[in-house]
C-alpha positions in Angstrom: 15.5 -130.5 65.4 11.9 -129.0 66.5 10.5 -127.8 69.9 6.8 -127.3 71.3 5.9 -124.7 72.2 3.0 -124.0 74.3 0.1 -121.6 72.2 -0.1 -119.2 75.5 3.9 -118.9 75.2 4.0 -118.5 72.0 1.2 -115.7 71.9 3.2 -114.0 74.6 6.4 -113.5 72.8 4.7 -112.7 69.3 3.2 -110.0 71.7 6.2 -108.5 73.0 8.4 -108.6 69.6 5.6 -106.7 68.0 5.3 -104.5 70.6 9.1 -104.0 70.4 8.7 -103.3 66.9 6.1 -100.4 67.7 2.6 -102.3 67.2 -0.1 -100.4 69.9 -1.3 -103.2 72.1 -4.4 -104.0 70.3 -2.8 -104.1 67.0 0.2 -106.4 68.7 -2.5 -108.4 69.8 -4.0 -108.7 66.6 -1.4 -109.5 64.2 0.1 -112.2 67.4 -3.4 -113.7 67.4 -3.3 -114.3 63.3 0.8 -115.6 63.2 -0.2 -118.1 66.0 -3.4 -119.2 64.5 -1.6 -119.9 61.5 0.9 -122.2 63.1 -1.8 -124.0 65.3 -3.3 -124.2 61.8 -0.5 -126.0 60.2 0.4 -123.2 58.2 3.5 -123.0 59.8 4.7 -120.4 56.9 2.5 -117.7 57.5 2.8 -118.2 61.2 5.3 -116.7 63.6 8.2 -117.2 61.6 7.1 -113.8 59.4 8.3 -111.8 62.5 11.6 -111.7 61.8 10.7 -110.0 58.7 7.8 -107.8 59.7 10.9 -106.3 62.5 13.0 -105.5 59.6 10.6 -104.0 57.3 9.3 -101.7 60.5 12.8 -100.5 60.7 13.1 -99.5 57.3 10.1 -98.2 57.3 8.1 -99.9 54.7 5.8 -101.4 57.5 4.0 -98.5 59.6 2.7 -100.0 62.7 -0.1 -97.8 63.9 -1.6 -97.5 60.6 -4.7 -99.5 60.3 -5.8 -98.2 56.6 -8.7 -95.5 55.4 -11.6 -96.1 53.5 -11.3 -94.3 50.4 -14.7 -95.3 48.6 -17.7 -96.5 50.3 -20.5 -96.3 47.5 -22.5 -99.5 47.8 -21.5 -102.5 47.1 -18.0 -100.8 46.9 -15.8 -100.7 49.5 -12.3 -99.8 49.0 -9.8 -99.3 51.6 -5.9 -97.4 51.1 -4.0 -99.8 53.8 -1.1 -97.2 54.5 1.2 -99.5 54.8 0.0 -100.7 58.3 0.2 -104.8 59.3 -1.8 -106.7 56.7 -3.9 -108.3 59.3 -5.0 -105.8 61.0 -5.9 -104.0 57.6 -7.6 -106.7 56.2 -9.7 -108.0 59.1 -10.8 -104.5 60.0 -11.8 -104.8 55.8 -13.7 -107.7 56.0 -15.5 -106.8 58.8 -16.6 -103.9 56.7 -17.5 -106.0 53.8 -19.3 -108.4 55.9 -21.6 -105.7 56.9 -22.1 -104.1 53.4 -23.4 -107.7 52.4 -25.5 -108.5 55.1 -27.1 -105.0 54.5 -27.2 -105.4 50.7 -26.5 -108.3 49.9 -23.1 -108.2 48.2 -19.9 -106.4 48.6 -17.5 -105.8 45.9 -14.4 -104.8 48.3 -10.9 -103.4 47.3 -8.1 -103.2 49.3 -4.1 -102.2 48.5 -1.1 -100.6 49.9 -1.4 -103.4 52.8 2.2 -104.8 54.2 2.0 -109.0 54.6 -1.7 -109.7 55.2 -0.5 -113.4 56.2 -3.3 -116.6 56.1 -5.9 -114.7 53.3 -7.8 -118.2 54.5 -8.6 -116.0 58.1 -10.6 -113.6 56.0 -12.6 -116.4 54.2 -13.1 -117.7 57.9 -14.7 -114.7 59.0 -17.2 -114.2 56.3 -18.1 -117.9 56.4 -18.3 -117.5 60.1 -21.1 -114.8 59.2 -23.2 -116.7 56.6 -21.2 -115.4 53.6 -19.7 -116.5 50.7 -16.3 -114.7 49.7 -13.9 -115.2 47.0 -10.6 -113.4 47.7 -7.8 -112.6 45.2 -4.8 -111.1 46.8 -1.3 -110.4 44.6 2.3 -109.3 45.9 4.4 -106.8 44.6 7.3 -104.7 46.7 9.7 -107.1 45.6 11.3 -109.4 42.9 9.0 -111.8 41.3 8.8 -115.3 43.1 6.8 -117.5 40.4 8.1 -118.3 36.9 5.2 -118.3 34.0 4.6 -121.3 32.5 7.6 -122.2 29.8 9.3 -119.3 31.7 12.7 -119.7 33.7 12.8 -116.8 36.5 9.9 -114.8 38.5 8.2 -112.7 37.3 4.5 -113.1 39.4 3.9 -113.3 43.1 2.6 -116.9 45.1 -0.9 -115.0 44.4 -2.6 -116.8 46.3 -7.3 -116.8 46.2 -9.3 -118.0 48.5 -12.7 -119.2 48.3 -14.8 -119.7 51.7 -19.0 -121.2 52.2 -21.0 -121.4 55.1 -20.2 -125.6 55.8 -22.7 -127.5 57.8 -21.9 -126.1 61.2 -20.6 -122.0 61.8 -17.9 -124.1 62.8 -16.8 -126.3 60.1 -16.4 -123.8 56.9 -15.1 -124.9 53.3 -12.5 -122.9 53.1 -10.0 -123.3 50.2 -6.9 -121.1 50.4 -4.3 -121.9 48.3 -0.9 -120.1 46.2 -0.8 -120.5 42.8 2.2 -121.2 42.7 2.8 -125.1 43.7 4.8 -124.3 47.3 4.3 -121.0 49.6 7.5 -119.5 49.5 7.1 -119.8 53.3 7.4 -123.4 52.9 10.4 -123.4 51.3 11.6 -121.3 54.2 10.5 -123.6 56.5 12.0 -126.3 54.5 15.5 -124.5 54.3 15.3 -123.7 58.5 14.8 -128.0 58.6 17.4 -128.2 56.7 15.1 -130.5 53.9 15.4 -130.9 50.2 12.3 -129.7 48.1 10.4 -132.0 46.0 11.5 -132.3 42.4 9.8 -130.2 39.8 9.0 -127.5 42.6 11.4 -124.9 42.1 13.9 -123.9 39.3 17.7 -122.1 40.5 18.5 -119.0 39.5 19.6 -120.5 35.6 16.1 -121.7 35.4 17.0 -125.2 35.8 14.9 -127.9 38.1 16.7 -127.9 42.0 15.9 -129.7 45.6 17.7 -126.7 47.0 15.2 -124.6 49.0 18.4 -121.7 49.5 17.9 -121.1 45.7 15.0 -118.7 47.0 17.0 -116.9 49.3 20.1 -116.3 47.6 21.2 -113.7 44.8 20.7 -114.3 41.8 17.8 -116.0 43.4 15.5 -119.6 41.8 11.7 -119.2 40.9 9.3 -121.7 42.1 7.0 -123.0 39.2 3.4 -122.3 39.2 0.4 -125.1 40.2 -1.1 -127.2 37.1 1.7 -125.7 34.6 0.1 -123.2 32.2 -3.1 -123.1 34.5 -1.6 -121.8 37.3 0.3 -119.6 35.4 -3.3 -117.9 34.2 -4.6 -118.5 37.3 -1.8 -116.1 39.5 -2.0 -114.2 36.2 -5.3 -113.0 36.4 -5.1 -112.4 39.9 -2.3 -110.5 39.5 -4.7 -108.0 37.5 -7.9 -108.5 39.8 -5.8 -107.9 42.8 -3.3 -105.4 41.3 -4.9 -103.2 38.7 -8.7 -103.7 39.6 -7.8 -101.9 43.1 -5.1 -99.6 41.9 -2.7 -101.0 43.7 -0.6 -101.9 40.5 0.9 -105.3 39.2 4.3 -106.7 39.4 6.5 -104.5 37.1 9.8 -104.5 36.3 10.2 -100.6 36.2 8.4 -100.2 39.5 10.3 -99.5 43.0 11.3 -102.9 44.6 12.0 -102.0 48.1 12.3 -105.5 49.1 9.4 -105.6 51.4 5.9 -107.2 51.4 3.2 -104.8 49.8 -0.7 -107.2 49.3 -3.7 -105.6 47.1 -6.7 -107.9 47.7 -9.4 -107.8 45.4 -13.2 -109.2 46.9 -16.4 -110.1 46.3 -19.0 -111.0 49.6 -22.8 -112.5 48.8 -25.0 -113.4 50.9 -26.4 -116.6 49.2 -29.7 -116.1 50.8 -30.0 -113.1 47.6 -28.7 -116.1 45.4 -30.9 -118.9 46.2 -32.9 -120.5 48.5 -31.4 -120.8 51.8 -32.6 -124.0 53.0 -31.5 -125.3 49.6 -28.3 -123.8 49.3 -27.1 -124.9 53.0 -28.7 -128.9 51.8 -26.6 -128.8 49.1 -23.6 -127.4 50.5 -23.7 -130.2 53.5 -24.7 -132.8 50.5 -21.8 -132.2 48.4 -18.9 -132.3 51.1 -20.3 -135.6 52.4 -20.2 -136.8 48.8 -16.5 -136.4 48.5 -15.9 -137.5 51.6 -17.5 -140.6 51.1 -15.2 -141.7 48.3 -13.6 -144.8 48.9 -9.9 -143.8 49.9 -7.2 -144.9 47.3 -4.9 -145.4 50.5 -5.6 -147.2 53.9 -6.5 -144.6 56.7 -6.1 -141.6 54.4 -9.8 -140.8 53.9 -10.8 -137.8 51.3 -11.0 -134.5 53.5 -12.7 -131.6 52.1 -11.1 -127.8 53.0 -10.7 -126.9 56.1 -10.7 -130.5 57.6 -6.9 -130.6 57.9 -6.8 -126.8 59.2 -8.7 -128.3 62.5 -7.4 -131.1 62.9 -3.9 -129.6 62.8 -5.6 -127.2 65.8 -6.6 -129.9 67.7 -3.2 -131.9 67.9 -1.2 -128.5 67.8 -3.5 -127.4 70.9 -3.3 -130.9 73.3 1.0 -130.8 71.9 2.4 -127.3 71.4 3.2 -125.7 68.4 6.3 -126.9 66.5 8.7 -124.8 65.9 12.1 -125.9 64.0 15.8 -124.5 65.0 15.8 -122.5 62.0 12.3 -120.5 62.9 13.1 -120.5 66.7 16.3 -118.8 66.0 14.5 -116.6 63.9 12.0 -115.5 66.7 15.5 -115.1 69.1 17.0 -112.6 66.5 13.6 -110.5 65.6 13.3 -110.6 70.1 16.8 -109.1 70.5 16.8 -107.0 67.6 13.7 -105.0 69.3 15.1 -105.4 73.0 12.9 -108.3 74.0 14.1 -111.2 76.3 12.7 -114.9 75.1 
């Protein structure tokens, strides 16, 4: 069974659990603002469902609320930033901000971040430099824990959902292409989601823990724990791969290793690059084409009756326009969730 919940509502409790967990005000209302815009987004697995976890991690100590990261190189176009641990949101946006300026003032930023707990939707951050004329491509791997993704021909995990996002000025500030994807073929906050529903997986999604094909979305959350297999077989694989090393060794933030500490929490290294495509091309030509090409696709005769060819970012507002007028879903399994992170920091819902 699901509920709605009202946006206002949900923003309030995301507010107080965080709080609860030791967030400073502006940070709670930071890292609230992101988990609800992911579930008014449709990204219901990167939305307030995380709190549960983000509670836990605070009170081991692997997320430090309060700490909002330090610049550790600022030699143009390099940025890098040392996230301390501190809420991934909160890290990251205060980074992109940073990048965005670097660009604007010289026209590209190469920007690395790591040591970041869960930095949640990377598709915000592609938002926010589209939002400012910008083209970003963001590569952002996970380490802290066991490996989630198998390699292709492989049978357990050995790389993180990896996930890169590429955003671009769309016709309006308000209508961005922004792609945002995992590399592996389901977030593994989709199977969570999927588990709280009590729903089977689609086949050939995710392999049990002796490597063989299961509907089962427990497999992930149970020891010895499944793998989930990687998008477009052995190109996925190199896809999460490489950003494995962009994101992991380019920023010194390291890869997934087996000898490494695994202190089962969330660490994200994001590896980025910001250009203003007025340094790239012709601005007036660059914005025609852009409009030109989306229209293009979408103009493609639909292989399915009222399921017309959307471009990236088309279903992300449209999801915030019926979640808006509706209320946010919010299954048994998340809502509980929400009830046990609330109690476990004193917090009344």
């Amino acid at each position: 069974m699901s509920r709605r919940i009202p946006e206002a509502t949900l923003l309030d409790i995301a507010r107080a659990i965080l709080k609860g967990e030791g967030a400073p005000p502006a940070e709670a209302e930071t890292v609230a603002r992101h988990l609800v815009d992911a579930n008014l987004k449709g990204h219901d697995s990167h939305g307030v469902g995380m709190l549960e976890t983000y509670v836990r991690h605070a009170k081991a100590g692997t997320l430090k609320p309060a700490n909002h990261g330090v610049v550790i190189g600022a030699a143009a176009p390099f940025l890098q930033i040392d996230g301390e641990r501190g809420h991934g949101q909160v890290v990251a946006q205060d980074a992109t901000r940073r990048a965005i300026a670097a660009a604007q003032a010289g026209g590209a930023c190469i920007l690395a971040v790591r040591n970041a707990h869960h930095m949640g939707r990377i598709g915000t951050y592609g938002e926010l430099a589209a939002e400012a004329g910008l083209v970003a491509i963001l590569a952002v791997n996970v380490v802290g824990h066991r490996g989630l993704v198998a390699p292709h021909g492989g049978g357990d995990g050995r790389l993180g959902t990896n996930p890169l996002c590429i955003a671009v000025p769309g016709p309006t500030v308000a209508t961005p292409f922004v792609l945002d994807m995992a590399t592996s073929k389901v977030a593994v906050g989709k199977i969570r989601v999927a588990m709280n529903k009590g729903e089977q997986l689609p086949e050939d999604m995710v392999l049990d823990a002796q490597g063989q094909p299961t509907l089962d979305p427990g497999t992930m959350f149970r020891e010895p724990s499944g793998a989930v297999l990687p998008i477009g077989e052995h190109k996925g694989y190199g896809l999460g791969l490489a950003i494995d090393i962009l994101a992991g060794a380019l920023t010194g933030g390291g890869t997934l290793q087996p000898d490494r500490p695994r202190p089962g929490t969330i660490t994200n290294n994001l590896f980025g690059i910001l250009v203003d495509p007025a340094r790239t091309a012709d601005l007036n030509f660059f914005r025609s084409e852009v409009v030109a090409i989306l229209a293009y696709m979408r103009d493609s005769p639909p292989r399915r009756s009222g399921a017309p060819v959307v471009t990236a970012g088309e279903p992300e507002r449209a999801a915030v326009a019926e979640r808006q007028a509706n209320g946010i879903p919010l299954d048994d399994g998340t809502w509980g969730s929400l009830v046990a992170a609330a109690k476990e920091v004193g917090v009344g819902i």
